[in-house]
N, C-alpha and C positions, 0 to 999 in steps of 0.2 A: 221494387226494382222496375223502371220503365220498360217499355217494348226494345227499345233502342241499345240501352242499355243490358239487358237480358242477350240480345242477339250477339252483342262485342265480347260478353262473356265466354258466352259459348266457342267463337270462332277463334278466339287464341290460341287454343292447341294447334289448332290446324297451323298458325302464322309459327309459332315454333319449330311445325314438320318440315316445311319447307326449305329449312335448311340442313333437316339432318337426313345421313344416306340411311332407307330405309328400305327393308326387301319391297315389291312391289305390293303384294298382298297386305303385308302390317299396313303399308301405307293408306290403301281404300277400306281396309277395316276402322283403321283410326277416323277416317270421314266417315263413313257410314253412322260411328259411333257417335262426334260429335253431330250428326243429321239426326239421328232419335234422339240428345237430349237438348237440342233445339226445337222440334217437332217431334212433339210423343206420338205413336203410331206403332201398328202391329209387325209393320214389314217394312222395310229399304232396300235400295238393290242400286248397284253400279251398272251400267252396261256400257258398252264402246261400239261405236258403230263398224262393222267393217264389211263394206261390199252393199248389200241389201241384207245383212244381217244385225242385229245386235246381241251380242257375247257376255254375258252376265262376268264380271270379275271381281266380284263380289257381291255378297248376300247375307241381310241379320233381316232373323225373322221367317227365315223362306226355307224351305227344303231343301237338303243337300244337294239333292237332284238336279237342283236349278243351274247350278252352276254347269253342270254338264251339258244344258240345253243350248241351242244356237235358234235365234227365235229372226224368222223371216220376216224382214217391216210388210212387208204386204199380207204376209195373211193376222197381221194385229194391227187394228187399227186405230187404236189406244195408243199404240206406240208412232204409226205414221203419223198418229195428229199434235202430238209434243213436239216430233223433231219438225213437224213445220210450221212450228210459231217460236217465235226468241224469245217469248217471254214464260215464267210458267205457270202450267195450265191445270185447274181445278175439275172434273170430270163432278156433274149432278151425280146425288146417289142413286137416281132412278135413268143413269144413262143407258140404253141399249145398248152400248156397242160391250163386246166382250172382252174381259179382263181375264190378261195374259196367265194371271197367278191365280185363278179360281184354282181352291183347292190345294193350296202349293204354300199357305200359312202356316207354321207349325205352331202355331198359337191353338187353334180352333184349326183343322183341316177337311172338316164334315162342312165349314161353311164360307161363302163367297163373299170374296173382295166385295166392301159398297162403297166406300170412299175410296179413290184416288188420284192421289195428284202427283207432277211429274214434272221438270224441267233440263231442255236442252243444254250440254255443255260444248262450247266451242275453244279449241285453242289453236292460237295463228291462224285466227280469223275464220276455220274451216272447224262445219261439224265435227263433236269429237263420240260423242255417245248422250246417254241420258242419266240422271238418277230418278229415281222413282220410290214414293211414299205409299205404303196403304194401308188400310183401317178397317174395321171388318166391323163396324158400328155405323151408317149411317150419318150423317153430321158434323161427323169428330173434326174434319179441318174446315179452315173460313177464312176472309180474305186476312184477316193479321199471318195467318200462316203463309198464302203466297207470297206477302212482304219481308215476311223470314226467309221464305224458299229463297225468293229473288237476291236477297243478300249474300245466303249461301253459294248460289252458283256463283258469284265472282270466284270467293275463294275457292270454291271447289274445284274452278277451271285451272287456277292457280297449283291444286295440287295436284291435279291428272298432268298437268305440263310439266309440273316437277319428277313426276311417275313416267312419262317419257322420253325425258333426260337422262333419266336414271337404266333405262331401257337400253340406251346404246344398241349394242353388239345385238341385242335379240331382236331391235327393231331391223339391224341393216337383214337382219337372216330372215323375216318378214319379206322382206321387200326380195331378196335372190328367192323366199318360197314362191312369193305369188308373179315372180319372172318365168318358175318353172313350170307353176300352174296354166298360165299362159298357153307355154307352147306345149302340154301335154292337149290342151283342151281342142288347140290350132290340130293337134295331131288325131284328133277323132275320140280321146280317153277320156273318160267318165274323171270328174273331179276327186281327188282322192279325200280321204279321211283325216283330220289331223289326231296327234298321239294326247290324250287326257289322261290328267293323271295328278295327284297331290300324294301320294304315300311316298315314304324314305326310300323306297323300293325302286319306285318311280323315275323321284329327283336321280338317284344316283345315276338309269339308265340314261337319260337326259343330259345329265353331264357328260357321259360317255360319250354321246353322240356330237355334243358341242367340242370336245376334246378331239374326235377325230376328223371330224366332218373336215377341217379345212386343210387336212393333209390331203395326199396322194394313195395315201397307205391302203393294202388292199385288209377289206375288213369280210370277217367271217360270223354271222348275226347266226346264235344259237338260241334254242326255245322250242318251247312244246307247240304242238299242233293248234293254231286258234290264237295265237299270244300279241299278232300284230307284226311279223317282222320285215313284210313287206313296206309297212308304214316307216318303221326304222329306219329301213334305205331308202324311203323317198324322202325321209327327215334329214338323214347326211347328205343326200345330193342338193337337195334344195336350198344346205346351209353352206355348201362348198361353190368352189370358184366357179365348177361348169355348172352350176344350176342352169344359164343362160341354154345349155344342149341339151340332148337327150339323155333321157333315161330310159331304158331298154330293157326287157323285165322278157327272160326266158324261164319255162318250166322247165326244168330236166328230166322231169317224172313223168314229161307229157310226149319228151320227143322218141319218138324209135329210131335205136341205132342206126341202122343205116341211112334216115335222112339226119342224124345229129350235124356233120361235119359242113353240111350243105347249108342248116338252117343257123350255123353258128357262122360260118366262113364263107361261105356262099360259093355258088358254081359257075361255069359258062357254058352257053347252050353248046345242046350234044354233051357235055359230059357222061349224061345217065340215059335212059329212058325218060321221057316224059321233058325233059330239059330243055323246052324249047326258047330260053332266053337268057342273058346272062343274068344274073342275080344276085344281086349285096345280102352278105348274111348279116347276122345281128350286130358285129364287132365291127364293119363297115358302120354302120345306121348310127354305132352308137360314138364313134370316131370324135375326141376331143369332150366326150360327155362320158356316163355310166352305165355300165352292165351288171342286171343283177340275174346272178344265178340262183333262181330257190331251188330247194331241193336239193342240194351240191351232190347229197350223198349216193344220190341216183345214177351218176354220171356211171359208164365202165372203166375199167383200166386204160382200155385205148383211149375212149375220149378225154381220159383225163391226162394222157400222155400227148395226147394233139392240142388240149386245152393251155397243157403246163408250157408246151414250145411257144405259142402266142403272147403269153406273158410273161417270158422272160426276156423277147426276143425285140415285142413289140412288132413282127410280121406276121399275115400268113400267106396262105395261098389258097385263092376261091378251085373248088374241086374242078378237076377236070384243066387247068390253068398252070403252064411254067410260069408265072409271071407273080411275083409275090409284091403284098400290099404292106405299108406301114401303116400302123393307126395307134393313138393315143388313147388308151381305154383306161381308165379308171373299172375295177373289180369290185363288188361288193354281194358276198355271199351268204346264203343261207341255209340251216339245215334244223329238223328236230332229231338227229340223230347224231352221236358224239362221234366225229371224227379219227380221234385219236380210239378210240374202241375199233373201226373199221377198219383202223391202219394194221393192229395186232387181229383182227379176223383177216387178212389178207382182200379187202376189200377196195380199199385206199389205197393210194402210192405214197410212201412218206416222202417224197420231194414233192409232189402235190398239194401234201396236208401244210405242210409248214411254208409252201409259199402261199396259199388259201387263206393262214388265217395268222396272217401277219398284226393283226389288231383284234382279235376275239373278243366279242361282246354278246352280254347276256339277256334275253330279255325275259326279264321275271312274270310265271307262272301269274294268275289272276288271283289264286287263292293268299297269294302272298303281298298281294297291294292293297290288302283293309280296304276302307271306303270308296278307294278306286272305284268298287262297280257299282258305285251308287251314280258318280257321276258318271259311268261310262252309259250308265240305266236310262238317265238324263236327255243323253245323246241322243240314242236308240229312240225312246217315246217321244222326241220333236220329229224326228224322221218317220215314226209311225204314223204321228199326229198329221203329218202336211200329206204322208201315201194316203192316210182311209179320209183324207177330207174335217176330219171334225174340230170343234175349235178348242179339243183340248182332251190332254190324256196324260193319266197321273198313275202312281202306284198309292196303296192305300199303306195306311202306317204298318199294318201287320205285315203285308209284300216286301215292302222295301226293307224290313228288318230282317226278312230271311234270307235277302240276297249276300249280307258278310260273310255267313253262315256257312254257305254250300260251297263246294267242292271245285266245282266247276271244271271239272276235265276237260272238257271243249273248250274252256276258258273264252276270252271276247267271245268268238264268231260263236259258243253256246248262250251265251249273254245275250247278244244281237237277236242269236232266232229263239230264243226265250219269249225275249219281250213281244216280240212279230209276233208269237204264236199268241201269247197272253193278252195282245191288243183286239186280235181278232176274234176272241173268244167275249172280251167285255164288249168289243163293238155288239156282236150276234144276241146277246143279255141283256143289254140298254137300248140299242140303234143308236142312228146319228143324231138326234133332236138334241143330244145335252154332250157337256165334255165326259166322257169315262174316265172309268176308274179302277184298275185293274186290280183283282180282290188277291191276297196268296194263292187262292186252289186255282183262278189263272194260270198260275205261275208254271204247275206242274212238279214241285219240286217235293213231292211226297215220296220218290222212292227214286233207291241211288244215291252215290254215296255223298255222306256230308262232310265239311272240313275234316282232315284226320290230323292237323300240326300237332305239335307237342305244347303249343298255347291250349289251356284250357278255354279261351272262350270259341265256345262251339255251342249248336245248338243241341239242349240235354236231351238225352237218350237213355230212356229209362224204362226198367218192364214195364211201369204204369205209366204210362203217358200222362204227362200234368195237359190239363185245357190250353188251347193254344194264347188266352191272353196272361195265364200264368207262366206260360211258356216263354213268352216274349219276354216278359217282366225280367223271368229268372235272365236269361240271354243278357238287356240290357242293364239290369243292377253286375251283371259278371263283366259286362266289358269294361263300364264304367270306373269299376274298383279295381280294373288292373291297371287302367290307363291311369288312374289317380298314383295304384304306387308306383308306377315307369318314373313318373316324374314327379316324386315326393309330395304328394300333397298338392301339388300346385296348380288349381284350377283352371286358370287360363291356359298354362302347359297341355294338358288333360284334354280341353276343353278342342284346341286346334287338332290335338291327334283324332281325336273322334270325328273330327268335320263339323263340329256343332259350335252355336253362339255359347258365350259362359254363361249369361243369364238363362239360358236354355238348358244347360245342364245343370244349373244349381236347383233350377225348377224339378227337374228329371229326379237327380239325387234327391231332393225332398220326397217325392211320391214314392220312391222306393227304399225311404227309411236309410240314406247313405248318409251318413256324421260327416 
């Protein structure tokens, strides 16, 4: 079969996707796929450019991890120097410059990228992202391959535009997030975080949020300490009509009663001591945009009897002031404590509680999102990696296997300062001259409790402690063979739950003797 020929073969799947509705993910796994068997190579990766960042949305080859990272063009300049040439671009195996994925192969993860090569994709005429090839041999690609590459990026442009299409509704909520980004950032606020996540646990909260978001409805965001729900409510505001206003973000837990009433509704000078001006409280500031209340359950009877008359009323009156104000406030609450339990402890007002949480939504515990905190892990060490400076920091395969595992009561915000603490500790072990590598006993996660679900896969706990690479073993042959019978046999099924490539678990299951 000629070159030419070889390449037309391969790219026909892709001309078939194009016109079928595909989730977006199947969609760039199906290219990634036909991209390894047009150019054999150990790793591929999708990324999209957004901002000064590029966003992995997709990976065969790479560690799960990856996808959770958000990789800065400036501090890779492997990746600056693709997206500024149109054509794609072959990197010597003896290049100096440093590769994004050292160590992040699960092919070989002890050794470093040497070949790679990489090509810009544009649709509608404007940068769209990258894909990216690589080889952990020396040599492996050569110009017949950039000829393939360059073939594939048409169609490949062809199908991210088809993937954007398809995007609709989640791109216009893009565009109201990063309206809201804006004037947070106009308003002195730190950029917030966005929500990650691929488990069923996940999607469903996700849905929930798309479902309410572009009501009016006042929502009551439940969950444990650490889970994320302040993200939640910046997630509905930013996908609702007022994203263009503010969002206004009160602690309840933080204000004392007696300046409650002043820092919610505000006062006019001389009302109190100290009062020497008049002053908009949160529900003015937040007027025609969102209020979110954390902590709801903190509030007192009274303030939640002067809170309830605002939001049915849609007036108040700034303290100290006959003169009362109307405002359009959207409500969106949150608490880690059940509501309905404080109403029968005589803590809550039930006219309170059930105008509070006219939309109740949940957001699921960590220990209940599987692989979630692989990628949330992901996040965490690109943000560690650009704070200590170095040009790269990974978990080692034993680490990252014990993060399903564990418990996580703190859930994210213990995840976050998990890795912070684990980064700093490989930093003080290695120094800065190479990428780190964060070992388990980094990790800290030797005492305290581990997963208790009623799923067996957890990590074994046994009088005799088996060695920790037997330990793993057992771990990963148990998740594997559950995840096999979830979904009868069927490895590509199996294969997505786990977060892993199929040819990568069929690999796995062979080493661990699974039929």
């Amino acid at each position: 079969m000629t070159t030419s020929t070889h390449i037309l073969a391969s790219l026909l799947p892709l001309v078939d996707d194009l016109s079928r509705d595909l989730p977006e993910a199947e969609r760039y796994r199906r290219l990634l796929e036909t991209l390894r068997a047009l150019i054999p190579c150990d790793a591929s990766a999708l990324l999209r450019l957004e901002g000064d960042e590029l966003v992995p949305l997709a990976v065969d080859g790479l560690s799960l991890d990856t996808l959770g990272r958000r990789f800065r063009v400036a501090d890779h300049p492997r990746f600056a120097a693709l997206l500024a040439d149109d054509e794609p671009t072959l990197f010597p195996s003896d290049s100096p410059l440093p590769d994004p994925y050292d160590g992040l192969v699960t092919a070989e993860p002890h050794l470093d990228v040497h070949d790679c090569m990489g090509c810009p994709l544009s649709v509608g005429g404007q940068a769209w992202g990258l894909v990216t090839l690589d080889a952990l041999d020396a040599g492996r690609f050569g110009t017949d391959d950039l000829a393939a590459l360059r073939a594939f990026a048409s169609m490949a442009a062809a199908t991210v535009a088809a993937g954007e299409r398809m995007r609709g509704l989640e791109r216009d909520a893009e565009r109201e997030h990063s309206r809201a980004e804006g004037f947070r950032l106009a308003a002195g606020q730190a950029p917030v975080r966005r929500l990650t996540g691929l488990s069923p646990a996940f999607r469903r909260l996700v849905d929930d949020i798309g479902t309410v978001a572009h009501s009016d409805l006042t929502v009551l965001i439940r969950g444990e300490t650490g889970t994320g729900k302040e993200l939640v409510a910046q997630a509905i505001h930013a996908a609702s009509a007022r994203a263009d206003r503010p969002l206004i973000a009160v602690n309840c837990a933080a204000l004392p009663e007696l300046l409650l009433e002043s820092e919610l509704f505000g006062h006019v000078r001389g009302a109190f001591s100290g009062a020497t001006a008049d002053r908009r409280g949160k529900f003015e500031l937040a007027d025609h945009g969102t209020l979110f209340l954390d902590e709801v359950a903190d509030l007192s009877l009274g303030a939640q009897a002067a809170l309830l008359r605002v939001m049915q009323s849609g007036q108040l009156q700034r303290v100290g002031s006959d003169r009362e104000h109307r405002v359009d406030v959207r409500i969106i609450a949150a608490s880690n404590r059940d509501l309905a339990d404080e109403v029968r402890a005589g803590r809550c007002r039930a006219d309170f509680y059930h105008r509070i949480s006219v939309y109740p939504l949940t957001v699921p515990p960590l220990r209940e999102r599987g692989n979630d905190v692989v990628l949330l892990a992901g996040g965490f060490l690109e943000e560690n990696r650009a704070r200590l400076g170095v040009s790269g920091l990974r978990l080692s395969p034993e680490a990252q296997a014990l993060l399903p595992g564990w418990s996580w009561p703190g859930n994210v915000r213990e995840l976050e300062h998990t890795i912070g603490r684990a980064a700093l500790k490989a930093l003080a072990r290695s120094g800065r001259g190479k990428a780190l590598v964060i070992e388990s006993g980094d990790l800290d996660l030797s005492a305290g409790p581990m997963a208790t679900t009623t799923d067996t896969a957890t990590m074994p706990r046994e009088t005799n402690p088996l060695p920790l690479r037997a330990a793993l073993d057992l771990y990963e042959r148990q998740r594997i063979e559950q995840a096999l019978s979830r979904s009868g046999g069927n490895w590509a099924a199996a294969a997505r739950e786990l977060g892993m490539d199929r040819a990568n678990l069929r690999r796995s299951a062979a080493r661990l003797g699974i039929a």
